[in-house]
C-alpha positions in Angstrom: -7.4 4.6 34.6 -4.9 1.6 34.2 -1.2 3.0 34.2 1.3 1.8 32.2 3.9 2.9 29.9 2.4 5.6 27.2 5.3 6.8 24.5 2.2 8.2 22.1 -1.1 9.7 22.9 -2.8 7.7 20.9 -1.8 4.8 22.9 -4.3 6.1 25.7 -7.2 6.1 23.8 -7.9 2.2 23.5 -8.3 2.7 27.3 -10.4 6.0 27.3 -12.4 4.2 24.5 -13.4 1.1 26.1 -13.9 2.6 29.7 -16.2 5.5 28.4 -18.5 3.2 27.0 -18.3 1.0 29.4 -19.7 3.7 32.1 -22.3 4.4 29.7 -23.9 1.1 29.8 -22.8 0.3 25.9 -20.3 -2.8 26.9 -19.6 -4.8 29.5 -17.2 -7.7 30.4 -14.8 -9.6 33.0 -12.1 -7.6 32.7 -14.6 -3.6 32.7 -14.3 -3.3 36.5 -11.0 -4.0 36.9 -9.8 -2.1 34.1 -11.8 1.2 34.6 -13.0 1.4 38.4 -10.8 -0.8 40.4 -7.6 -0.1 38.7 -6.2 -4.0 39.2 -5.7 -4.4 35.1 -2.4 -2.7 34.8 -1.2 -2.5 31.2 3.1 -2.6 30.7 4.8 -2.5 28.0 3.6 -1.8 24.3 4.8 -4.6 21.6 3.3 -2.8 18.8 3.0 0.5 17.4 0.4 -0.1 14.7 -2.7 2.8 15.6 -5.7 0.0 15.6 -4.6 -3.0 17.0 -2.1 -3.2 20.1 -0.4 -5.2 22.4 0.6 -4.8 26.1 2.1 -6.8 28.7 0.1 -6.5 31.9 -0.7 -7.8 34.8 -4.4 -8.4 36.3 -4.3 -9.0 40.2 -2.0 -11.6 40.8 -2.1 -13.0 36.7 0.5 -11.8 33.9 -1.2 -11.3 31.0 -0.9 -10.2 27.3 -3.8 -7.2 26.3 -4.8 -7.0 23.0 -7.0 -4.1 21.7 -8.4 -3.0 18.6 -9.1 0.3 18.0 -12.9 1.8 17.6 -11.7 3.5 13.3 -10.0 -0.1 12.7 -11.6 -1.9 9.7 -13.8 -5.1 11.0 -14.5 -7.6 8.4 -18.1 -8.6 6.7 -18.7 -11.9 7.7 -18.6 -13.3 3.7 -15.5 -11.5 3.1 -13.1 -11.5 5.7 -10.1 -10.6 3.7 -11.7 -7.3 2.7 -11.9 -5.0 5.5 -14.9 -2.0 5.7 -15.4 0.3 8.2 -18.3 0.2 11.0 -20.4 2.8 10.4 -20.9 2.5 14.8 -18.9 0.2 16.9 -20.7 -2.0 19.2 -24.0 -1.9 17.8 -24.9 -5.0 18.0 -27.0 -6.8 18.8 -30.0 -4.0 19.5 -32.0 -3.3 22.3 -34.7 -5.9 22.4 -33.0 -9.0 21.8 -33.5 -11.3 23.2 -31.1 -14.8 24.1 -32.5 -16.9 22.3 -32.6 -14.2 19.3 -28.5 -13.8 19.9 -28.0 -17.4 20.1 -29.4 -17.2 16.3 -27.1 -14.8 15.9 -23.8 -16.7 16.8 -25.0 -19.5 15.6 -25.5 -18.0 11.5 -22.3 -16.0 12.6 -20.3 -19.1 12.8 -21.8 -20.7 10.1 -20.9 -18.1 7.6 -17.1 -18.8 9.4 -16.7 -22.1 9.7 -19.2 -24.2 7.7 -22.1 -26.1 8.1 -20.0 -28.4 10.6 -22.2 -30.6 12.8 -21.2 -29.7 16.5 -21.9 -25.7 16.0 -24.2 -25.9 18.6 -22.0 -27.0 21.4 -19.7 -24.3 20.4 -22.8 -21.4 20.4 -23.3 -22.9 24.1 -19.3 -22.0 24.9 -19.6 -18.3 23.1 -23.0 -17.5 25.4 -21.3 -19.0 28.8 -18.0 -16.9 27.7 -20.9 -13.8 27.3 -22.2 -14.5 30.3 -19.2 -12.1 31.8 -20.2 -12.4 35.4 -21.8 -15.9 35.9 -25.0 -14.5 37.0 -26.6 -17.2 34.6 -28.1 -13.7 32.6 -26.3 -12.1 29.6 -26.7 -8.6 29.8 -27.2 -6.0 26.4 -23.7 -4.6 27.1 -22.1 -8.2 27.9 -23.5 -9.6 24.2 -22.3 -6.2 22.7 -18.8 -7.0 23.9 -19.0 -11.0 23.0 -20.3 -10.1 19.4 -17.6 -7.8 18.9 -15.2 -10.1 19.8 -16.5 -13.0 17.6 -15.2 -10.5 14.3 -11.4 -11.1 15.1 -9.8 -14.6 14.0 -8.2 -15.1 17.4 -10.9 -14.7 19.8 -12.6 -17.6 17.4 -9.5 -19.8 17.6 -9.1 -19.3 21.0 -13.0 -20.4 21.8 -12.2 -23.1 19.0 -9.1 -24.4 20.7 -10.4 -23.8 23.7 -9.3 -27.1 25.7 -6.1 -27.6 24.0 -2.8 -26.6 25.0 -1.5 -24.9 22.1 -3.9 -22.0 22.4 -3.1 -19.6 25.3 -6.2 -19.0 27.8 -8.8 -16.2 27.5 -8.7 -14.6 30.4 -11.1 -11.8 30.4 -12.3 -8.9 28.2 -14.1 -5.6 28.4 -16.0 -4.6 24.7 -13.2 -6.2 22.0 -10.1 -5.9 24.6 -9.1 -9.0 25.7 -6.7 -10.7 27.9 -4.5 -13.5 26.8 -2.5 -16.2 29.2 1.3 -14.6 28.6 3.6 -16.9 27.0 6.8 -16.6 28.4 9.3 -17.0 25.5 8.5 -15.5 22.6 9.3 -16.1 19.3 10.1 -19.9 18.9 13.6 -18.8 17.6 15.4 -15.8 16.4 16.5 -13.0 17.8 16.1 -9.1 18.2 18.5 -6.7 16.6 18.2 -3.0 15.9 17.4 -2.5 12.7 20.2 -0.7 11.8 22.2 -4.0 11.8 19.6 -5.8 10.1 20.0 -3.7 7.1 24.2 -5.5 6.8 23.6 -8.5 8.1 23.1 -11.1 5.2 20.4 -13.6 4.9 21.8 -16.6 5.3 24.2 -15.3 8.4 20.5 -13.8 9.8 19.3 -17.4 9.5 22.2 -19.0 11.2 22.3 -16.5 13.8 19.0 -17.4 14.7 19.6 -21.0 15.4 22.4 -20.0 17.8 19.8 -18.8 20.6 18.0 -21.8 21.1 17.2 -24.4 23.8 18.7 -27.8 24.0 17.8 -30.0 21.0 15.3 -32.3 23.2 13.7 -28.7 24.1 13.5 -28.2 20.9 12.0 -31.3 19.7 9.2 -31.0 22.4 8.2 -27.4 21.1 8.4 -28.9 17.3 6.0 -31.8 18.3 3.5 -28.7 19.5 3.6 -27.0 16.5 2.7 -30.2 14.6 0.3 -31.0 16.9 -1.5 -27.5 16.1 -1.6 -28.3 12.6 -3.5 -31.2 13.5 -6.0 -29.4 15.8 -6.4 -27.0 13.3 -6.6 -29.7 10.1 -10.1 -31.1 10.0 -10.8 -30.1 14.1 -14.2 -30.3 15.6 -14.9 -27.3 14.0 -14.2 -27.2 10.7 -10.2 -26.3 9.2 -8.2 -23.6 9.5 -4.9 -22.3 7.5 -2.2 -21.2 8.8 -1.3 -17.9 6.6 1.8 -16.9 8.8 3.3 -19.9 9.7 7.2 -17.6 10.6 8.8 -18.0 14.1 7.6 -14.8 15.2 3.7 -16.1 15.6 4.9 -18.7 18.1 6.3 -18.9 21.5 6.6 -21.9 23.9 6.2 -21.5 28.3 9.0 -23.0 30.7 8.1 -26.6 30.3 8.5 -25.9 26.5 5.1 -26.4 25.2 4.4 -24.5 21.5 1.9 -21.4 21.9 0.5 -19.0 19.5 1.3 -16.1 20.1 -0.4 -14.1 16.8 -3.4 -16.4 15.8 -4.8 -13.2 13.4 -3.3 -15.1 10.2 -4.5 -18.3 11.5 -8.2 -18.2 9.3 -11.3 -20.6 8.9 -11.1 -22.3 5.6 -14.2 -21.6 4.6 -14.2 -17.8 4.6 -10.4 -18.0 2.5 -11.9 -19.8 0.3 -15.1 -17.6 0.4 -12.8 -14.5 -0.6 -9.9 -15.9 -2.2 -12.1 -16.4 -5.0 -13.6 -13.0 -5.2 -9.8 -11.7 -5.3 -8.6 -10.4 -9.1 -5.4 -11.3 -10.1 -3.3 -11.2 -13.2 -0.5 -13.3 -11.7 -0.5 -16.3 -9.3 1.6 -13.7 -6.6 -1.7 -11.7 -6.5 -3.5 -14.5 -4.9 -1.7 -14.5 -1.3 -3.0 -13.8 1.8 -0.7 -13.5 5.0 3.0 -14.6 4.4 2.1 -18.0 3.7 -1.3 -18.8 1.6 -0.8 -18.7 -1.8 -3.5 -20.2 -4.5 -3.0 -20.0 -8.4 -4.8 -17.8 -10.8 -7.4 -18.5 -13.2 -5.9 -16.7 -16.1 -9.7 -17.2 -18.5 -11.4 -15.6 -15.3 -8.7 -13.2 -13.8 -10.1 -14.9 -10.5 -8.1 -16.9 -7.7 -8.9 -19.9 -7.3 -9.6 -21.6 -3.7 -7.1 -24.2 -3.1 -3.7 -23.4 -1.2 -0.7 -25.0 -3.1 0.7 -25.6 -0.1 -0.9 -27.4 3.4 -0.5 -26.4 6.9 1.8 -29.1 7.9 4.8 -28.6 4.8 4.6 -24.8 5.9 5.0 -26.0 9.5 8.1 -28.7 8.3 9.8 -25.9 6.5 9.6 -23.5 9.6 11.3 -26.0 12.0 13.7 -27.2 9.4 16.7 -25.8 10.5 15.4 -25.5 14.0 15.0 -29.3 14.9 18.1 -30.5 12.6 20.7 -28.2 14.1 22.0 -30.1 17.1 19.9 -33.5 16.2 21.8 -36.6 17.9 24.1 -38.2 14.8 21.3 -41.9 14.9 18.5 -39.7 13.8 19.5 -37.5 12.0 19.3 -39.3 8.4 15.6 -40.3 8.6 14.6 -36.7 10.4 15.6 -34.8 7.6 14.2 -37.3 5.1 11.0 -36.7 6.9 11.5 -32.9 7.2 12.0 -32.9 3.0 9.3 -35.2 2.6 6.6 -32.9 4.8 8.0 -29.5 2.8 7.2 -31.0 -0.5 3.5 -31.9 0.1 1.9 -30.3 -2.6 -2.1 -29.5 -3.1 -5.1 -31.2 -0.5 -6.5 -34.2 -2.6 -7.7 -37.0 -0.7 -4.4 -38.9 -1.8 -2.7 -35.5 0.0 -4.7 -36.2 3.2 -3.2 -39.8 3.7 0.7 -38.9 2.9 0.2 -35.7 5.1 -1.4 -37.9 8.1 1.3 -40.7 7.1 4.4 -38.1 7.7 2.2 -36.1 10.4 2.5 -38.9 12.6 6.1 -40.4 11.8 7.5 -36.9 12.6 5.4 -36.9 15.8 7.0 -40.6 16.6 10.6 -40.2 15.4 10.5 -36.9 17.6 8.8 -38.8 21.1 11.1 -41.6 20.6 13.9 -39.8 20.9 13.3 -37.9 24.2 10.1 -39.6 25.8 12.7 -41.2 28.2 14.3 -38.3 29.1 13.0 -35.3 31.4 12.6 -33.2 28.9 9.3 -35.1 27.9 
């Protein structure tokens, strides 16, 4: 069994979990072998505590990695309604004995239909889920390898990851074994801010929390390349090849950046297909507009005649993202810019709604943020 650092005994039984079934012939993936017979997936440290889902550091051959697991009694979400979880009355249950590939490429297909849309190109990304299934290249997907895949296709990030698959805000997939999965580690982690023991987080005041976190940072042109990634993910993520997504938890703590200071997610589990918030936002009752939020960061109004939310986020991707790096990008910005960035900053935070006339000012302060930023330190090494 994979060692590793075990503080609770309910930390082992993720492992025991996905190794028993995977010696029964119920799952199968990339990452089984190594994590149950050869004993090359080590797992490290836990950064989480919560019972059904949790995150190590590990290390698999001669690759760091981050492992992610959920657990077999954690709620999985109905495809229409996301935001409300159920339980599985068994996990990995699908697809059944008897179906066949072209019957499971049906299957992912409708699946990501109900997530993303009717978007044109689903296709293409149905062939990248089946050659992800296809754990071992043997140009066959086995019963136990689309049990694992399907499983996997539930949580938000293994669909952002496939999604984002061949950009560099999105850390690799590695490898998985039934719905534990392997992430490329990101070295620095979060964007800013840092940890205190919670006993001096009680005293400390906001504001001196906030400044503190700005002190730990890396040089300002650092800082400006790593900003320019996290608008560059709100514009993968804003009308991509596959649809949109909103960011729900757009907080330092769901990014980090490697050593040549390029933005990664780190926590992509708030990061959700439009089409299934707006799918369940609108099922959600409410007597207040506070009732319709989801994550830390998308909030829509309430229909007080219907008691219902309605669909639209006041706020887009991009003024979250402007209001996250605020502070961030302006503290230590050279005196000749820093006039017009922060006008641009306070411009992005107030965007307001997604109207069409919305989609032109937020591509409009998109890319002058993007092009104030680059001209600044595209001549220097930092770039």
């Amino acid at each position: 069994m994979a060692r590793g650092l075990f503080p609770w005994g309910f930390v082992r039984k993720p492992l025991y979990i996905q190794c028993d079934k995977y010696r029964k012939g119920v799952i199968d993936g990339s990452a089984c072998s190594s994590l149950c017979e050869k004993d090359t997936l080590y797992l490290g440290n836990c950064f989480t505590v919560k019972p059904n889902s949790q995150v190590y550091s590990g290390s698999w051959g001669d690759l760091e990695g981050v492992i992610k697991c959920q657990m077999e009694e954690a709620p999985h979400y109905d495809l229409g309604n996301e935001m409300k979880p159920r339980k599985e009355a068994a996990a990995f249950d699908k697809p059944t004995k008897g179906t066949s590939v072209e019957m499971f490429r049906e299957m992912i297909l409708d699946h990501l239909k109900a997530k993303l849309g009717a978007q044109a190109n689903l296709a293409d990304l149905t062939t990248q889920v089946l050659s992800v299934a296809d754990a071992n290249k043997d140009s066959h997907i086995s019963l136990p390898e689309a049990r694992s895949t399907w499983a996997l296709l539930q949580l938000n990030e293994f669909l952002l990851a496939l999604v984002l698959r061949d950009r560099e805000h999105m850390p690799k997939l590695l490898g998985f074994c039934g719905d534990l999965y392997v992430m490329e580690k990101v070295p620095h982690f979060p964007m800013y801010g840092i940890s205190l023991p919670w006993i001096m987080e009680v005293w400390i005041p906001t504001g001196l929390r906030r400044s503190m976190d700005q002190w730990f940072t890396p040089s300002w042109p650092h800082k400006a390349k790593i900003s320019i990634g996290l608008l560059e993910l709100v514009e993968d993520v804003f009308h991509g090849n596959f649809g949109s997504f909103l960011m729900c938890d757009v907080s330092a703590t769901s990014f980090g950046y490697n050593d040549r200071h390029d933005l990664k997610v780190i926590d992509a589990g708030y990061i959700v297909p439009e089409a299934i918030f707006q799918e369940a936002i609108r099922q959600q009752q409410c007597n207040v507009d506070e009732d319709c939020l989801y994550g830390a960061d998308c909030l829509t109004s309430c229909d007080l005649t219907k008691h219902r939310c309605t669909q639209e986020v006041t706020r887009p991707n991009l003024a979250k993202a402007c209001e996250a790096i605020k502070d961030y990008v302006l503290r230590g910005v050279p005196y000749d810019m820093r006039a017009e960035l922060e006008k641009q900053l306070y411009a992005c935070i107030a965007l307001k709604g997604s109207t069409e006339q919305m989609e032109i000012e937020h591509s409009l302060i998109l890319n002058n943020l993007k092009t104030l930023l680059w001209k600044k330190i595209s001549h220097t090494k930092d770039s």
